[in-house]
C-alpha atoms as a printed R data frame, in Angstrom:
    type eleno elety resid chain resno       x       y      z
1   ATOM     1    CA   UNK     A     1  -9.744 -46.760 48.086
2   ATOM     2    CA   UNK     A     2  -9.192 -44.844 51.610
3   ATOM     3    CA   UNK     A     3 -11.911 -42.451 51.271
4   ATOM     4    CA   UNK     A     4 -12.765 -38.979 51.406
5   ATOM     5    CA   UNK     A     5 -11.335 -39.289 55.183
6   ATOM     6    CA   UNK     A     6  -8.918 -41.988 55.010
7   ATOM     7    CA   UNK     A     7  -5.451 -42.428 55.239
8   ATOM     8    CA   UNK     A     8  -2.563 -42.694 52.585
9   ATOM     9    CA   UNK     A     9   0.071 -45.139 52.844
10  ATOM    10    CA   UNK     A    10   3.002 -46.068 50.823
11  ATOM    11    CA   UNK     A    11   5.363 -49.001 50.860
12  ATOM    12    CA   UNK     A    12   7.966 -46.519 50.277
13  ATOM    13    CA   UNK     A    13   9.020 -43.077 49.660
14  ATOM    14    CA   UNK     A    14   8.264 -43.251 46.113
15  ATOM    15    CA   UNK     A    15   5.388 -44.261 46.309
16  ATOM    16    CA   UNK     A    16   4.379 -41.835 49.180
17  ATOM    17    CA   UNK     A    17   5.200 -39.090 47.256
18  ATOM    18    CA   UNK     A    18   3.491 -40.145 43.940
19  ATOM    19    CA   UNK     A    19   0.448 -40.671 46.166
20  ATOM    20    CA   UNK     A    20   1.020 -37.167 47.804
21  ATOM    21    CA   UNK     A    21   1.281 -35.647 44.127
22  ATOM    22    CA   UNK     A    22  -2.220 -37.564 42.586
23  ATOM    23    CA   UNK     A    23  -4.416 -37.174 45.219
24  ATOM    24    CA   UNK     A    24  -3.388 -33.212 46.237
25  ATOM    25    CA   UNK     A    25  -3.695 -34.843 50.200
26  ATOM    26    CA   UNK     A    26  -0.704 -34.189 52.250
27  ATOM    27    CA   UNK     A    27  -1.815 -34.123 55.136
28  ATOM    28    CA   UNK     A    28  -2.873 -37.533 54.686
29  ATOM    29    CA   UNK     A    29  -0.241 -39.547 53.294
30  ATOM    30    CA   UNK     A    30   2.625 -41.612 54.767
31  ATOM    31    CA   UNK     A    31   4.907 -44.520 54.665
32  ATOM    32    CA   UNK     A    32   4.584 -47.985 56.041
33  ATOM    33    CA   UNK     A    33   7.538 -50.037 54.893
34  ATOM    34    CA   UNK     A    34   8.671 -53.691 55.237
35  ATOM    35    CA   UNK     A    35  10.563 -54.360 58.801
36  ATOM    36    CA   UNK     A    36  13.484 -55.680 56.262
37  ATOM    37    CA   UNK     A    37  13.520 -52.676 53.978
38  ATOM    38    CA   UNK     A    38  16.713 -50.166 54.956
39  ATOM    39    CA   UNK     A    39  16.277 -46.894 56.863
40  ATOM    40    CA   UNK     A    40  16.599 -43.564 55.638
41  ATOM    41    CA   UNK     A    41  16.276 -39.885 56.464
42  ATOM    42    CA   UNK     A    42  12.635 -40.104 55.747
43  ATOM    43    CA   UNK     A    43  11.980 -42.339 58.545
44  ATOM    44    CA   UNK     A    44  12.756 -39.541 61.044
45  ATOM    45    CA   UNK     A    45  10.072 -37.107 59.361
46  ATOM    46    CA   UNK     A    46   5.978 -36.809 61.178
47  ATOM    47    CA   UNK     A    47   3.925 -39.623 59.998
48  ATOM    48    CA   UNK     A    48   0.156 -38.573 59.889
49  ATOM    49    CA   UNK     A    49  -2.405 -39.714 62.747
50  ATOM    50    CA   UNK     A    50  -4.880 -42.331 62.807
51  ATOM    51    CA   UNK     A    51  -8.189 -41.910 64.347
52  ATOM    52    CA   UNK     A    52 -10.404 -44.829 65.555
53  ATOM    53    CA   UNK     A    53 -11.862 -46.582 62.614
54  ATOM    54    CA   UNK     A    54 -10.347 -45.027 59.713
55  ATOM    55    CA   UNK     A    55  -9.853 -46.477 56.669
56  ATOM    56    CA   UNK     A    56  -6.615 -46.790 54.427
57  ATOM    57    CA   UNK     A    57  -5.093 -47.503 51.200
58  ATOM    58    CA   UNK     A    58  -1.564 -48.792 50.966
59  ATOM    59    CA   UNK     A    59   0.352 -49.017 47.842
60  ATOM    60    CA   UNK     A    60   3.071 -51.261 46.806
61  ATOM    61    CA   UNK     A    61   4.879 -50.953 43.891
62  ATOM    62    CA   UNK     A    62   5.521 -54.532 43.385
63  ATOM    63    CA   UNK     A    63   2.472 -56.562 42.724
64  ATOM    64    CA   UNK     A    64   3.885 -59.329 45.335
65  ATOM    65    CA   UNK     A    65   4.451 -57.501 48.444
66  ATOM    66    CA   UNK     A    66   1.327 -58.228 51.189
67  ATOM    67    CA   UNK     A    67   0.644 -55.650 53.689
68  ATOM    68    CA   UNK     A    68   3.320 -55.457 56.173
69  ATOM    69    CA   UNK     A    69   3.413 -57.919 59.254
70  ATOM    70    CA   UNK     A    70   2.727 -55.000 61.557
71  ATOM    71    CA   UNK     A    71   0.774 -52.871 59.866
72  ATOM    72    CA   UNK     A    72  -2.200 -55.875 59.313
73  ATOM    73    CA   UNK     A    73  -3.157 -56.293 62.789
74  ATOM    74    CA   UNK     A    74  -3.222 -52.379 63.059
75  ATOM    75    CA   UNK     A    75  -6.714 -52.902 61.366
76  ATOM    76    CA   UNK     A    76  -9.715 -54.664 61.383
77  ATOM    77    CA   UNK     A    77 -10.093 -55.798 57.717
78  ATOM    78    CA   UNK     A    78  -7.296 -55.855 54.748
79  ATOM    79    CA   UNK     A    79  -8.731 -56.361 51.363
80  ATOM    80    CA   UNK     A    80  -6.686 -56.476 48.101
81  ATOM    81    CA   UNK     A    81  -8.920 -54.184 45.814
82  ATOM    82    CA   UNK     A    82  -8.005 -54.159 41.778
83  ATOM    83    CA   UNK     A    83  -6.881 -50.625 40.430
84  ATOM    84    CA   UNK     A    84  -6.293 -51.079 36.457
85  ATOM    85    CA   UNK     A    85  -4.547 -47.764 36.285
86  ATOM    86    CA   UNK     A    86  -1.879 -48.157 39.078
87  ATOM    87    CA   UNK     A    87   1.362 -49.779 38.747
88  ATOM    88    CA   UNK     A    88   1.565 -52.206 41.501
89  ATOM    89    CA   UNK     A    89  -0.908 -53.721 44.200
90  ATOM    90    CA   UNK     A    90  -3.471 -51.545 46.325
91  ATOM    91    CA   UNK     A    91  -5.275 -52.878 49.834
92  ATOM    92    CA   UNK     A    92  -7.605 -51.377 51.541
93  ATOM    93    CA   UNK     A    93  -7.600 -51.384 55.285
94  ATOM    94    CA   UNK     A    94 -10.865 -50.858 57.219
95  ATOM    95    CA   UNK     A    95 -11.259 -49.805 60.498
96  ATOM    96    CA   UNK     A    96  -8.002 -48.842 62.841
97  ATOM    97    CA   UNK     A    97  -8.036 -50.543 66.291
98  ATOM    98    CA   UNK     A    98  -5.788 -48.688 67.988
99  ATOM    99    CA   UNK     A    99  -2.551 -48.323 69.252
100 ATOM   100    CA   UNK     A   100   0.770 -48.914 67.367
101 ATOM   101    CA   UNK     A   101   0.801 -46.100 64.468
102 ATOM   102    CA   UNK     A   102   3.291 -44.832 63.532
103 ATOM   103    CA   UNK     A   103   5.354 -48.127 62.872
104 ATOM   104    CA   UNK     A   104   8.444 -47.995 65.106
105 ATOM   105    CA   UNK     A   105  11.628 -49.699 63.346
106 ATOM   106    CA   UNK     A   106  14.885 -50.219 64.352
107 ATOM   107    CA   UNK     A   107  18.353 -50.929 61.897
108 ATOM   108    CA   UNK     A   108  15.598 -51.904 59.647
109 ATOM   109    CA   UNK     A   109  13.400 -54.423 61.948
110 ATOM   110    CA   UNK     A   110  10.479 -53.869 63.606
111 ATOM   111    CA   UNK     A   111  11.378 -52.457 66.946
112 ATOM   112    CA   UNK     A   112   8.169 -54.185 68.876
């Protein structure tokens, strides 16, 4: 869904890491949770960087969750796509516009 160039993301650390394991890319995945959702050690590790116009998949593992509130303006398009074979709900997200990757949080809200 991301591309051979694209960017991995994960609503959580689960699902980061499953992504990390199928797809062989480490380099290229990383974790874009809910404001809401709590903290953990994880949050203080590198997230990967975003170049203009990249493209991205993010996974959540529960078919209801939309892409974040501050992760959607981050791009220019965010398309549910179907994936029969995946437990949960993938979007693509075309074209990065810029600034505000990584997501900053803070006590588990978003710290913008």
């Amino acid at each position: 869904a991301a591309g051979e160039g694209g960017l991995l993301l994960g609503d959580g650390y689960q699902s980061a890491s499953e992504l990390a394991y199928h797809s062989g890319r480490l380099d290229a995945v990383g974790v874009a949770r809910r404001p809401k959702d709590r903290i953990s050690m994880y949050d203080f590790w590198p997230q990967p960087t975003i170049g203009p116009s990249t493209t991205a998949a993010w996974l959540s593992r529960s078919g209801k969750r939309k892409v974040p509130k501050p992760l959607a303006p981050l791009f220019a398009r965010a398309e549910k796509i179907p994936v029969p074979s995946v437990k949960g709900t993938v979007w693509r997200l075309d074209g990065y516009v810029g600034a505000g990757w990584p997501l900053a949080y803070e006590e588990g809200r978003d710290a913008r």
